[in-house]
C-alpha positions in Angstrom: -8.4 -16.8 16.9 -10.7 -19.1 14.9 -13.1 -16.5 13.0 -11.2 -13.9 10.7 -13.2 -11.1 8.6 -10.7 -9.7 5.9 -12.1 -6.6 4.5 -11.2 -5.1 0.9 -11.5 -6.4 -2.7 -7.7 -5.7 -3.7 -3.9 -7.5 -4.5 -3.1 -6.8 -1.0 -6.5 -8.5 0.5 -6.0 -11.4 -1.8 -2.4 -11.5 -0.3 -3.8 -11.5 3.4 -6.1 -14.2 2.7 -3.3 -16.1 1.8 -1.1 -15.8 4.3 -3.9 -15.9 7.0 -5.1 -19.3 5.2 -1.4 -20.8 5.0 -0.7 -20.0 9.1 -4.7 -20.6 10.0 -5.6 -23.7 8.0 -8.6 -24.2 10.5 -10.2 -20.6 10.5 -13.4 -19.3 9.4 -12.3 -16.8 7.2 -14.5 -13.8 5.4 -13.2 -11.6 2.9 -15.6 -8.6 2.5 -16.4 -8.0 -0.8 -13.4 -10.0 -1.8 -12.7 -11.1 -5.1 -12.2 -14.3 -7.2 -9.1 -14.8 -6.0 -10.1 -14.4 -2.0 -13.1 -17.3 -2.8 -10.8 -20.1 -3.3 -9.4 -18.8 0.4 -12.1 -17.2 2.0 -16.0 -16.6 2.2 -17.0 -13.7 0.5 -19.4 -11.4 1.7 -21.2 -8.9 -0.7 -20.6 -6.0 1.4 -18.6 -3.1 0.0 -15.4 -1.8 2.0 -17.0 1.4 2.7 -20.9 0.7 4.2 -19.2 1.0 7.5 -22.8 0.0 9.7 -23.2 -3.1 7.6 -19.7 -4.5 7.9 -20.0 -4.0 11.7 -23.5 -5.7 12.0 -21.9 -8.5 10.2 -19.0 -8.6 12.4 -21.4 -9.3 15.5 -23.5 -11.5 13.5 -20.5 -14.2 12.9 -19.2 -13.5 15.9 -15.8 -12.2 14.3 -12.6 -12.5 16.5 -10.1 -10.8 14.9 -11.4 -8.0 12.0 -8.7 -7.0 9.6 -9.1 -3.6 7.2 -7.0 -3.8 4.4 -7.9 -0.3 2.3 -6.8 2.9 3.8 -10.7 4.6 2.8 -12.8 2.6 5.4 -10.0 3.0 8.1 -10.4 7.0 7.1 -14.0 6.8 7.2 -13.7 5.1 10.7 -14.0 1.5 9.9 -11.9 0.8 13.3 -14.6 3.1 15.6 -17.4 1.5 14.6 -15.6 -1.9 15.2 -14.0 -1.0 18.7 -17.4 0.8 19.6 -19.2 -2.6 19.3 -16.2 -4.3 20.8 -14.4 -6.1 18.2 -10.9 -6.4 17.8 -10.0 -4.8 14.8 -6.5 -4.4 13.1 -6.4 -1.1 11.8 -6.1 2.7 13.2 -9.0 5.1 14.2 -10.0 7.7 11.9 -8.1 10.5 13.8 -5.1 8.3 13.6 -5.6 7.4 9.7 -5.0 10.9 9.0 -1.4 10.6 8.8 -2.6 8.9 4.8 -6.1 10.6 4.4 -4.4 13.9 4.9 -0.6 14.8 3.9 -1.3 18.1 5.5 -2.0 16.3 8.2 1.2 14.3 8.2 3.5 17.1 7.1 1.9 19.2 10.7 3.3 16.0 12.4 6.3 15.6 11.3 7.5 18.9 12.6 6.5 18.5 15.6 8.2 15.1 16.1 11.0 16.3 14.1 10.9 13.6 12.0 12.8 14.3 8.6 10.9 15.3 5.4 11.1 17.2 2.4 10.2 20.6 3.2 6.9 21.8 2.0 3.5 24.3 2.4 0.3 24.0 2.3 -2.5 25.6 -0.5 -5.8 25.6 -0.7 -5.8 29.0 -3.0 -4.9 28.4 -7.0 -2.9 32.1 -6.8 -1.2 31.6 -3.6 0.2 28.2 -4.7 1.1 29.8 -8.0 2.8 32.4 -6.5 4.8 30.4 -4.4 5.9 27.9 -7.7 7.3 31.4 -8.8 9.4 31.2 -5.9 10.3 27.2 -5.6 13.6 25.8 -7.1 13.5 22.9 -9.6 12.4 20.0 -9.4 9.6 20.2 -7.2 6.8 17.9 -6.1 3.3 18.9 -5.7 0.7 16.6 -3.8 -3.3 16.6 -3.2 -3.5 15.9 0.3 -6.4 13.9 0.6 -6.9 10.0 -0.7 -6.4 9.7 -4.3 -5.5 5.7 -5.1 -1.8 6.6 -5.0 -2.1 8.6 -8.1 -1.8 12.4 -6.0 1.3 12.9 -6.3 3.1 14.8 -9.4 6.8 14.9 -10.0 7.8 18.2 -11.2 11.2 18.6 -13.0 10.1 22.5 -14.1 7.7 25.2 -12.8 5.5 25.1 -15.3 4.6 20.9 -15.0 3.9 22.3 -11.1 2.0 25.3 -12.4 -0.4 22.8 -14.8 -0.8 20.6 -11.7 -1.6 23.4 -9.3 -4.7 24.3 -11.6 -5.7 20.7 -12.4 -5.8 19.9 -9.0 -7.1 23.5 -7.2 -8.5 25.0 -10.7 -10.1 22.2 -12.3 -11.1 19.8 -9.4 -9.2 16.7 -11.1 -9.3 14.8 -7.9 -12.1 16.1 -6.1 -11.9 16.3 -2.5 -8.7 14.6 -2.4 -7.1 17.7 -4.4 -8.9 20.5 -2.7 -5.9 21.3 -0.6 -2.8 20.8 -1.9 1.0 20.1 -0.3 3.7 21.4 -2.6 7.3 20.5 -1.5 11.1 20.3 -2.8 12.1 17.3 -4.5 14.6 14.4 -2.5 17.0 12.9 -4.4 17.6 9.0 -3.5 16.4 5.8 -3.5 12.6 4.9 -2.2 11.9 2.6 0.7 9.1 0.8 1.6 8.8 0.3 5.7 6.5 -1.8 7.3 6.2 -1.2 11.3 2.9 -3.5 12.8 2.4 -1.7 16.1 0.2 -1.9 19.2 0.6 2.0 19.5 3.7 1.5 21.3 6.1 -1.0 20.0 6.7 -1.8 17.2 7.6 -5.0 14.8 8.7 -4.3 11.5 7.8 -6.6 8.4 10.6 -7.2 5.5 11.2 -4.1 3.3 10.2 -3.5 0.3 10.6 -1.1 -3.0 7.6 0.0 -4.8 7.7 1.1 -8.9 5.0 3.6 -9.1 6.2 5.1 -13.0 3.6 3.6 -15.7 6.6 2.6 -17.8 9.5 0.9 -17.6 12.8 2.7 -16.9 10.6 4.5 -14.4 8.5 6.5 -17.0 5.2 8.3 -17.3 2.6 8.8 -15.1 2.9 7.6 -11.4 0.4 4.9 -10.8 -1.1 3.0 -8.0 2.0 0.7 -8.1 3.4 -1.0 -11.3 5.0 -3.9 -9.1 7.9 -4.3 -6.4 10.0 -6.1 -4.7 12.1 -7.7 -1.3 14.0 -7.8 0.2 15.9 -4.4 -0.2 19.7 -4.9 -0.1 20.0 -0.7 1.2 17.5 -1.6 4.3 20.6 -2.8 6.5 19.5 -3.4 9.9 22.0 -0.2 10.9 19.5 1.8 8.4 16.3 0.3 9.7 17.3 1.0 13.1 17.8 4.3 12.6 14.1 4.7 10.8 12.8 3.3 13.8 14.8 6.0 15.9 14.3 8.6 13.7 11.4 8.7 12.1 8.7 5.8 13.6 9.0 5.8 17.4 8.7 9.8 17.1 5.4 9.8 14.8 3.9 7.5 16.7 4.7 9.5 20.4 3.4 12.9 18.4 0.1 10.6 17.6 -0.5 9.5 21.0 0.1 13.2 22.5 -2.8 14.2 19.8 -5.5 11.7 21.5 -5.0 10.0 17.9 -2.6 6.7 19.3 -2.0 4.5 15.8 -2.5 0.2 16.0 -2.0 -1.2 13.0 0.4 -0.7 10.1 2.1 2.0 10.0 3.7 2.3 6.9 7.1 5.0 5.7 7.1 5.7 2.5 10.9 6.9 2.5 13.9 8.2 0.3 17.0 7.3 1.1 19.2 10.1 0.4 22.9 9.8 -1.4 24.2 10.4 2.2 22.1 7.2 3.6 19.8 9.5 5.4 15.9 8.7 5.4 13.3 11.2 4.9 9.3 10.5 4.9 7.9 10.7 1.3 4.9 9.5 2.5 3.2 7.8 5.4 0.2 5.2 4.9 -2.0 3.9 7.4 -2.1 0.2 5.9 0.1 -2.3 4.4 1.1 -1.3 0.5 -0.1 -2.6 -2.7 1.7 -4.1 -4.3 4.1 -4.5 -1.4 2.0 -6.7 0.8 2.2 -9.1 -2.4 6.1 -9.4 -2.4 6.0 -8.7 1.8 3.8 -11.5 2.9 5.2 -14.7 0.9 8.3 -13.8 2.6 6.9 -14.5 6.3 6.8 -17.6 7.3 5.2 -18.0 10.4 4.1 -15.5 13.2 1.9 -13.0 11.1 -1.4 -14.1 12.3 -0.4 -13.8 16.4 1.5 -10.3 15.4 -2.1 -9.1 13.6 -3.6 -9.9 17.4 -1.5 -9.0 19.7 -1.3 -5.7 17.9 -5.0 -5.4 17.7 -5.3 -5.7 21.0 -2.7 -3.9 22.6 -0.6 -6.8 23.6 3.2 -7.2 24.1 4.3 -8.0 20.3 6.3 -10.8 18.6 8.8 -10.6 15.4 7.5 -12.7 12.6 9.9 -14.7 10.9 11.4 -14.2 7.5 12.6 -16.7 4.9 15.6 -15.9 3.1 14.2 -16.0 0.1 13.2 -13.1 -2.4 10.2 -12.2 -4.0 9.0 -9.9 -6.8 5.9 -8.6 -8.0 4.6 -7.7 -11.6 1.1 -6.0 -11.8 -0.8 -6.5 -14.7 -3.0 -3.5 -15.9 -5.9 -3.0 -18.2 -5.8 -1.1 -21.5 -6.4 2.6 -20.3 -4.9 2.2 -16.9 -4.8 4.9 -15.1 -6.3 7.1 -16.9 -9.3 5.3 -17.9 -9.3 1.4 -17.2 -11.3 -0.8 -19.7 -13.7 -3.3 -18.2 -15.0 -6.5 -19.4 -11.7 -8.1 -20.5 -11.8 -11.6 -21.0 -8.5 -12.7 -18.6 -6.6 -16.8 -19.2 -4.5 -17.6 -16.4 -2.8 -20.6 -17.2 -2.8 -23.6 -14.5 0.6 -24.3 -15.1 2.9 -21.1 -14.2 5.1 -23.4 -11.7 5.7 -23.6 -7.9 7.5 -20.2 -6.9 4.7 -18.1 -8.4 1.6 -16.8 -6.5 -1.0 -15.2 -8.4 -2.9 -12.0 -6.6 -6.6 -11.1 -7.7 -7.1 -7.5 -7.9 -9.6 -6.1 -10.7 -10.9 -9.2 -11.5 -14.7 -10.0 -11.7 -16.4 -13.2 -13.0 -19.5 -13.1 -15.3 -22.4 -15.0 -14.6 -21.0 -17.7 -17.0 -17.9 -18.1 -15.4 -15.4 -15.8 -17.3 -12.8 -14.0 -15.4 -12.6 -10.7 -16.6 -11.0 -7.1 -15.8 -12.9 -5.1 -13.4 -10.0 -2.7 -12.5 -7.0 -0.6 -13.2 -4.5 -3.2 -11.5 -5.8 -6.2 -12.8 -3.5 -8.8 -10.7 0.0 -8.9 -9.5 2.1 -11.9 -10.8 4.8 -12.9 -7.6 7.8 -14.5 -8.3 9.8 -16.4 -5.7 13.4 -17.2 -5.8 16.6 -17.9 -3.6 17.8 -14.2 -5.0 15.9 -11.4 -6.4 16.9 -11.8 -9.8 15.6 -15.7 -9.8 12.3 -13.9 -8.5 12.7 -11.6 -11.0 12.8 -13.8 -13.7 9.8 -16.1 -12.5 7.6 -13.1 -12.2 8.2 -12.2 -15.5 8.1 -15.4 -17.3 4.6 -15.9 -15.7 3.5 -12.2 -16.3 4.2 -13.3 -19.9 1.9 -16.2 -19.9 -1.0 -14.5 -19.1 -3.5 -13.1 -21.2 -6.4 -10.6 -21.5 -6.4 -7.8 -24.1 -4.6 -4.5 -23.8 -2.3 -6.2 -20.8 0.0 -3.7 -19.7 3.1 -4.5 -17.5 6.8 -3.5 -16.7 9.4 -6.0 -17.5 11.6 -4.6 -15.1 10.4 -4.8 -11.8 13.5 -5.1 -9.6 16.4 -3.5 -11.7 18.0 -1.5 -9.4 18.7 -4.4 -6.9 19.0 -7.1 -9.9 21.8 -5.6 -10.8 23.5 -4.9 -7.2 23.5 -8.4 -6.3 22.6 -10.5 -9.4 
């Protein structure tokens, strides 16, 4: 594998890039569109992660070995197809198997038939129907657009009436378009979340380290639920007895129901999970990709194997673990002034050249003006990564360097990492 096309503009794409460059020091690498970050690793290509025909032609025209789709919208919109169709290996599922992200309606229908544990829930598409059944629905409760909506779709309901308001936001008032037309509502799990990472060939699997995601705006896990405000691995609650159990439970299943649908998944498939006060797993959520800001906190923490495990699952081959340092990392995502609600752009951004060895730096919404100037381009602006022999080392480093970096209206969580800081120091 000599010729690598990285497609996506993100954190996570940055993150790829790097790890691809530290195992592939050799390779032609592409990042399509890319960002500042991804230049210093890879060649950028000014092709956006959704003009599906053009990032195919392109494929062929470099002769591109190994094709890997970071965002879940171009795998939805059949990124993979229109790669396999020409006959490129690609890393990523096909659009009928994507749905298990583009559509929680979707997921929740699959699930039940594999029996794999979830919160209970229906499905809406009618503003008085899903009203009605609020009336009905215990506190807390959780209501969800189904479609693709940057991580921001689901609400957290402690009363009826924060369920009601999102109900007609979403089914009344067309908040998140397409993405909210149909709607999940479903009780609320008590627990702990759980990031799982399975790379699979559409058979096996081989899971990557685990990770926790903080989606609350604020720290102390407050406000409104974001893209991801930063997270961290590994998690001392993934004990191999628990992760073998999710692959029992709740992997292996979802990806037999997939392959009985005609819709067999390669790629990442990823468990968003709870963790329940009896040590049970249910499915929050599935994704079809790796996470952001996971993959930033995930992929420093391989150290070798990830390249060959991207290929062999690609193209259906017999799969091998990578291996995992014993390190810990931690990620803190700087934001822009507005973020989420309404990002500011333009930012002027100073990264300092001196933030120390055990921190990596992840472009997201970053742009550069035709003079040079980094600037904000995005909601998540960059995600600051920590490393450290224990979580709370990583912790600190993240934060220190989080500190030290500059643009106005910088918003970031300080505490990225509490819960397992304080379990093991």
């Amino acid at each position: 594998m000599n010729r690598v096309l990285v497609v996506g503009s993100g954190g996570r794409e940055h993150a790829l890039c790097w790890a691809l460059r530290r195992e592939l020091p050799e390779a032609a690498i592409w990042c399509a569109p890319g960002n500042p970050g991804t230049a210093a690793l890879a060649t950028p290509l000014p092709i956006p992660a959704d003009d599906l025909p053009a990032l195919a032609g392109q494929a062929d025209t470099l002769d591109i070995d190994l094709t890997i789709v970071g965002p879940e919208g171009p795998l939805a919109a059949g990124l993979a197809d229109h790669l396999r169709g020409c006959g490129r290996r690609v890393f990523g599922p096909i659009a009928s198997a994507a749905r298990i992200e583009a559509s929680k309606a979707f997921a929740k229908d699959v699930m039940r038939a594999a029996r794999v544990p979830t919160a209970s829930a229906e499905t809406f598409t009618d503003l008085t129907r899903a009203l009605a059944h609020v009336d009905r629905h215990p506190e807390p409760l959780v209501v969800k657009a189904s479609g693709l909506a940057a991580g921001k779709g689901a609400v957290v309901c402690p009363t009826r009436d924060q369920a009601r308001e999102a109900l007609r936001q979403m089914l009344g008032e067309d908040a998140y378009g397409e993405a909210g037309r149909t709607v999940v509502v479903e009780e609320f799990l008590p627990g702990e979340e759980l990031s799982v990472f399975a790379v699979t060939n559409g058979r096996d699997l081989a899971l990557l380290p685990s990770a926790q995601d903080h989606k609350r705006l604020g720290e102390g896990d407050t406000g409104p639920n974001t893209g991801g405000m930063g997270a961290y691995s590994p998690v001392s609650i993934a004990t191999p007895a628990l992760l073998a159990r999710v692959e029992r439970e709740v992997l292996q299943p979802t990806l037999a129901e997939l392959e009985r649908r005609g819709a067999p998944f390669t790629g990442v498939l990823y468990a968003g999970l709870m963790i329940g006060p009896d040590g049970a797993p249910s499915v929050v959520e599935f994704n079809c990709r790796l996470g952001d800001p996971e993959a930033q906190v995930v992929l420093p923490r391989v150290t070798g194997g990830l390249a060959d495990l991207l290929w062999r699952a690609a193209g259906g081959e017999p799969l091998l673990p990578v291996t995992t340092g014993a390190g810990a990392a931690v990620t803190t995502v700087l934001a822009a002034a507005g973020y989420p609600e309404g990002p500011r752009r333009g930012d002027p951004i100073r990264i300092p050249a001196d933030l120390g060895p055990n921190v990596l730096v992840f472009h997201a919404g970053t742009a550069r003006r035709e003079d040079g100037t980094l600037v904000t381009a995005g909601g998540r602006v960059a995600a600051v990564t920590g490393l450290g022999p224990s979580v709370a080392e990583a912790q600190a480093a993240s934060r220190a360097a989080a500190e030290r970096i500059e643009f106005a209206g910088r918003q970031y969580r300080r505490d990225i990492g509490w819960r397992e800081a304080g379990r093991t120091g």
